[in-house]
N, C-alpha and C positions, 0 to 999 in steps of 0.2 A: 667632740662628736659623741664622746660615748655617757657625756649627761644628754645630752637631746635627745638618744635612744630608750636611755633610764626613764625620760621626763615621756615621753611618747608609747613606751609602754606601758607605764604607770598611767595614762590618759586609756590608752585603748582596753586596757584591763579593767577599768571605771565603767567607761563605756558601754563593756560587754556585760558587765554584771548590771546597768541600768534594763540593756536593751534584753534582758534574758528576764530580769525581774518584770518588764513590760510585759512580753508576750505572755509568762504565766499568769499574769493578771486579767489580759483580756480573753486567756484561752477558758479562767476563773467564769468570769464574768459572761462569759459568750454560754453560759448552761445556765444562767437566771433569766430564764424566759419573761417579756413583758406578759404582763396579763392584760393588756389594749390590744395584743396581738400585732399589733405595727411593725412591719419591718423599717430595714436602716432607710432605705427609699422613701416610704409614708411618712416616717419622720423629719425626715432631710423636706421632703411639698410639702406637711403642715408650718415648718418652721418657717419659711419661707416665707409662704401664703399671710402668716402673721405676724412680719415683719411687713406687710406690705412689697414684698419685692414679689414680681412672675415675669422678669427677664431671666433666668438664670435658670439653668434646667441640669435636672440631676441625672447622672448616667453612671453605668459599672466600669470600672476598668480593673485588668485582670491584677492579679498578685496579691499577696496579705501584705497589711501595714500599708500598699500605696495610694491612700487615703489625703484629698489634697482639692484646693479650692482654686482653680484655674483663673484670675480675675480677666486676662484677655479675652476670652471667648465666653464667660461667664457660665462656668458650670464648676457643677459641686462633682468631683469624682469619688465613687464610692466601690472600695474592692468589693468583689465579687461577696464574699463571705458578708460582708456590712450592709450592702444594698438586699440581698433576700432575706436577710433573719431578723427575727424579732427576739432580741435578749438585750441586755442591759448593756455591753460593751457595743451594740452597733447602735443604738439609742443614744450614745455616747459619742462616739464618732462622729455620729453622721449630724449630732446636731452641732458639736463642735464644728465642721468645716462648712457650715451654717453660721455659723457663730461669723467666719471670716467673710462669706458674703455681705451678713451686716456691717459690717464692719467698712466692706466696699462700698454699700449703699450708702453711708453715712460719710463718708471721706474721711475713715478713723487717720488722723495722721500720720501716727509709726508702718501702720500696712501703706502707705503712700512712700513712706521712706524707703522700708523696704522692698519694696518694686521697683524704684528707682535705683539702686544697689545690684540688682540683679543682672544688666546686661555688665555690669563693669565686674562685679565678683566672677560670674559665669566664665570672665576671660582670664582675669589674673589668678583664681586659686589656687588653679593647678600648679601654678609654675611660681608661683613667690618665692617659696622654700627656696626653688636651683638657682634663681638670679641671686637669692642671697648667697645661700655655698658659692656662686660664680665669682658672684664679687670678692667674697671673704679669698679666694684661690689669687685671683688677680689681686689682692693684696690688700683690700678693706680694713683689713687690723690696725694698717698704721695707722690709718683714720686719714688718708692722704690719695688724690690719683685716679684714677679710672674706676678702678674694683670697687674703691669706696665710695663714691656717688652710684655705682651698678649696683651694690648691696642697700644702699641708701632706695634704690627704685624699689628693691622687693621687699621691703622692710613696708614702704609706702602700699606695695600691692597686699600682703599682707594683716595691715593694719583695715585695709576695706572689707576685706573677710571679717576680721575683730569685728569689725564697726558692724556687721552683718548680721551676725552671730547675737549680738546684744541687742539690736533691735527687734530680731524676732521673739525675741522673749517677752515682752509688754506684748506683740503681738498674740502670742501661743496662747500666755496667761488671760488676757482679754476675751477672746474667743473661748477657751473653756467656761470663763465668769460667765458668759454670754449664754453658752448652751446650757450649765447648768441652772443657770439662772429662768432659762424658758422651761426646762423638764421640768423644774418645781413650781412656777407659778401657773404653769395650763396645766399640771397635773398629768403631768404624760407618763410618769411612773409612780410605783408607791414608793416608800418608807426604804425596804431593802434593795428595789432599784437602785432606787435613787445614791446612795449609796455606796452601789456596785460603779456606776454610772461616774462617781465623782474619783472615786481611787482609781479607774483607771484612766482615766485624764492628768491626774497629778501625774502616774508614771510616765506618762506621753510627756509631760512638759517638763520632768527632770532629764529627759533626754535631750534638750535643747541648753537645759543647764548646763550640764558636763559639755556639752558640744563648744559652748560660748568661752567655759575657764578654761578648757582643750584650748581654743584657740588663741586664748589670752597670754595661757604661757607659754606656747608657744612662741609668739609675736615677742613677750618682754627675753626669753631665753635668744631669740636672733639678736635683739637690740641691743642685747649685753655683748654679745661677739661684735655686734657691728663698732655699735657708737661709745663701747668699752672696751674696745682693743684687745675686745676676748679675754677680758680677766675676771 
């Protein structure tokens, strides 16, 4: 147990340093005002409107960072801060979770996958880890018995999160290609925008990175207790 703790804070300390270097970057980028004057809202209905999509409607929802592309009810959710301002990190955002409606409209296939993952991750991620420790208690080591087909389940439930984790990242990474790729060919920002616009998307999608290898070693650190007899 106390390499799993080493191995998990050694993730959460990765983690924090991503998610600390993000927010300076769009707090950076949040004071380079467009000069189109568009806020993240304008930007989020031009993208749209020139992807051919007007089923999907853009709305605020409150918090910083909960910036997110609802595909059931088809709306682009844009924190408060990203839907009224017009600077370079919400010109970034808001056409990134743009980027994921195309993405819907188009039936990009990994965003298909990943929707399909979500009602079964939604259930098991919480509780992978304690089925595995349950099973490893009832006696999983020996590789024999009850414990060890019940560590064999969370191992299994776990591995869905993995598998979850690494899908979203062709997803993250596509949708940035996608918005950056609109900001530059219709000219919706300049030069230092643009720019502004691209570094902090990269820090957005290295936080999915650490998030994916977080979960990876985790999964292969169980698997060794489980299906290695903890050696």
């Amino acid at each position: 147990m106390i390499g799993y703790y080493i191995l998990i804070g050694a993730i959460a300390l990765v983690s924090w340093l991503v998610s600390n270097q993000l927010k300076r970057k769009f707090a950076k980028y949040s004071k380079v005002q467009l000069r189109n004057g568009l806020t993240g809202r304008e930007i989020a209905e031009k993208m749209l409107a020139d992807n051919g999509i007007y089923d999907v409607e853009v709305i605020s929802t409150p918090g910083q960072l909960t910036d997110h592309y609802n595909p059931k009810n088809k709306t682009v959710n844009l924190s408060e801060v990203v839907y009224n301002q017009a600077n370079a990190a919400s010109a970034a955002v808001a056409a990134h979770e743009c980027g994921h409606a195309v993405q819907h409209a188009q039936a990009y296939s990994a965003l298909g996958m990943r929707s399909a993952l979500v009602p079964i991750v939604s259930v098991t991620s919480g509780m992978s880890t304690w089925v595995v420790f349950g099973g490893l208690i009832l006696g999983a080591a020996a590789g024999v018995g009850f414990g060890y087909w019940v560590a064999v389940a969370g191992l299994i439930m776990m591995g869905f999160a993995t598998l979850f984790s690494f899908i979203t990242l062709p997803v993250e990474y596509d949708a940035s290609n996608r918005a950056l790729a609109w900001l530059k060919n219709k000219n919706m920002v300049s030069q230092e925008e643009y720019k502004g616009s691209e570094d902090a998307l990269k820090w957005a999608a290295r936080t999915y990175l650490v998030a994916a290898i977080g979960s990876l070693a985790s999964l292969l650190y169980w698997g060794l207790q489980v299906l290695g007899g903890g050696d």
